[in-house]
N, C-alpha and C positions, 0 to 999 in steps of 0.2 A: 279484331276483325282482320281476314288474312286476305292481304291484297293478291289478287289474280296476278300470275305471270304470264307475258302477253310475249309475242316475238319479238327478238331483238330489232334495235330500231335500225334502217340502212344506212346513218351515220356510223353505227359500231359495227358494224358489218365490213362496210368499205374502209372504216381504220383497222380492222383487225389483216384485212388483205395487202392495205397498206403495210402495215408493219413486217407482212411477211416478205412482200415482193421490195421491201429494202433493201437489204444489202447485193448488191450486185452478182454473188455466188449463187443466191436464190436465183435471181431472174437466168442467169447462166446453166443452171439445174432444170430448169423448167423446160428453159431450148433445145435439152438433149432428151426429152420426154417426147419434144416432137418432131427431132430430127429423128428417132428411133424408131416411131412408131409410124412414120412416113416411110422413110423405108423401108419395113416391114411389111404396110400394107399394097405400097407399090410390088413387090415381089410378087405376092401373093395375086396380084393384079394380071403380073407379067407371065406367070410361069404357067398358068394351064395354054394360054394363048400359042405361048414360045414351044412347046411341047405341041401341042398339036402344028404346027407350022412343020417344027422340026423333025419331030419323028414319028408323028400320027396317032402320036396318042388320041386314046378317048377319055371317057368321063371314070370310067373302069380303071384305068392307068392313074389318071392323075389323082382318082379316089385312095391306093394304096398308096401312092407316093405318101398324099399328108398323113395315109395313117401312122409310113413310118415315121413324119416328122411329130406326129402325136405321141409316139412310144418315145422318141428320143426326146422329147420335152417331158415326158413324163423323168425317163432316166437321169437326166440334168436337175432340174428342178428338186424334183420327189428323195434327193438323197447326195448326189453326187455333188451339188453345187455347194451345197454344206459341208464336204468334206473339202474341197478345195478353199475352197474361202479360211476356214481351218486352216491349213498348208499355207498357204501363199498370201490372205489377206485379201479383203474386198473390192481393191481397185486393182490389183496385181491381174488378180480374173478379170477384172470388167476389161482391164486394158486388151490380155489373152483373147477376149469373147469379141471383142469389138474390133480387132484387127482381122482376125479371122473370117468375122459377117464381110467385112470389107474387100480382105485377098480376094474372097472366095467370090464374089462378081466382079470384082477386077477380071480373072482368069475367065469368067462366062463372056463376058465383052469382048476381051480383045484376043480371046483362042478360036483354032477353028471348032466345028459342030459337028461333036463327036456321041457316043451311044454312053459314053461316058460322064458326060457333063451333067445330067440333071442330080448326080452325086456333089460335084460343087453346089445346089443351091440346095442339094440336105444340110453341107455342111454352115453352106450360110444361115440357114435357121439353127442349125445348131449353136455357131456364135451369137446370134440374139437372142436366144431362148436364156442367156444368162444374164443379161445384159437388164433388161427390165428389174426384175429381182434386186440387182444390185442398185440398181436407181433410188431404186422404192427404199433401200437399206440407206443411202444417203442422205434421202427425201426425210428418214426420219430421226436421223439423228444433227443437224443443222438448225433447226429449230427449236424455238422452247417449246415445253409440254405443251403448253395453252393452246397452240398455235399450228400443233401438229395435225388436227383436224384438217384446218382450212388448206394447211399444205398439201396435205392427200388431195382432199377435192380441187385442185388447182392442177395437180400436175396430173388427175383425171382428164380436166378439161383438156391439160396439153394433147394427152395421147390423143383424144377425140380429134383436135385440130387435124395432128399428124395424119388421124385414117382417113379422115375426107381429103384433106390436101396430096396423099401419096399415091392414092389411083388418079387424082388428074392428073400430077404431075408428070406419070407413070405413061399414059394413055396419050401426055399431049409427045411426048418425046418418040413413044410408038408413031405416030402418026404420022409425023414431021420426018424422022430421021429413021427410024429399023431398031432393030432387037438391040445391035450393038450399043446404037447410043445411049437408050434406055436400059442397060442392066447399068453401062457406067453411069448415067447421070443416079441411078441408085446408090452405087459403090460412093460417090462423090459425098453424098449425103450421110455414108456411113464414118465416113473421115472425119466429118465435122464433131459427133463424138468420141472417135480416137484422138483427136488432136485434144478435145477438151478434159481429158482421159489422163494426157499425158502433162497437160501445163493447170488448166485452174483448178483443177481435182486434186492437185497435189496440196491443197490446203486441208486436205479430210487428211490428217495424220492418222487420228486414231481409228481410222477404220482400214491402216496399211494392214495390220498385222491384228486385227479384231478377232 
């Protein structure tokens, strides 16, 4: 007689997440899923608003803007991010990609408001657009096999966290303070994965030169 397999029960479930969110690198891994993806979606929040303020864009304007950042996430991703990673190694880029998302609204915050700038916040999606990718290449090699499931769907949820929290965050600092405040308290947010980049990411050896 073949016994029926029924869902796993939510003791094995909640040990299996257990196990993942043990060691402290894990849980550290997770926070930059949504320090990432917070400011990300905060950008994204900020920049039709700041454009039309700024220099009157419309829906027309800021519609080709994301196309180019559609092509260039295509040109990153789709080929180029493979070759680099190649070159220089997985975290050597994330470090490159993630300083970069960072300078590049440092300089929208604290320059003046020029016809030039909305090219700083291509370039800031350009430094995230690697930045994810390379997460996800950490996200799956830190874990056992078994386990690598649960880790994807975990640091799903993170991103999720990040896009609802990064337009309020985004929205409350507009409000309060002006454009200036809010592109930095983004950049600030960007830091927190360059910092993690530079010091507890240095335990992924093998993914220096992968």
């Amino acid at each position: 007689m073949v016994k029926s397999v029924g869902p796993r029960p939510e003791s094995a479930v909640t040990q299996s997440s257990v196990s993942v969110l043990g060691p402290r690198r894990n849980k550290l891994l997770l926070m930059q899923y949504v320090t990432h993806t917070c400011s990300v979606s905060a950008i994204i929040y900020l920049f039709p608003l700041w454009v039309a303020y700024a220099f009157e864009w419309g829906p027309k304007e800021v519609g080709y803007f994301f196309g180019v950042v559609g092509v260039a996430m295509i040109m990153l991703q789709g080929g180029l991010l493979a070759l680099l990673t190649k070159l220089f190694g997985h975290l050597n880029v994330l470090r490159v990609g993630s300083v970069i998302f960072a300078l590049s609204l440092f300089v929208v915050a604290v320059s003046e408001t020029t016809r030039w700038m909305p090219l700083m916040i291509l370039l800031a999606f350009s430094g995230s657009t690697v930045c994810l990718p390379l997460l996800n290449a950490i996200s799956s090699e830190i874990v056992e096999a078994n386990y690598r499931g649960r880790m994807m769907g975990m640091t799903a949820s993170a991103s999720s966290i990040g896009r609802i929290v990064g337009p309020l965050f985004a929205a409350g600092l507009l409000s309060s303070q002006g454009f200036s405040i809010a592109w930095l308290g983004s950049a600030l947010m960007v830091l927190l994965l360059v910092f993690w980049s530079f010091t507890a990411a240095r335990q992924f050896k093998q993914l220096e030169l992968s």
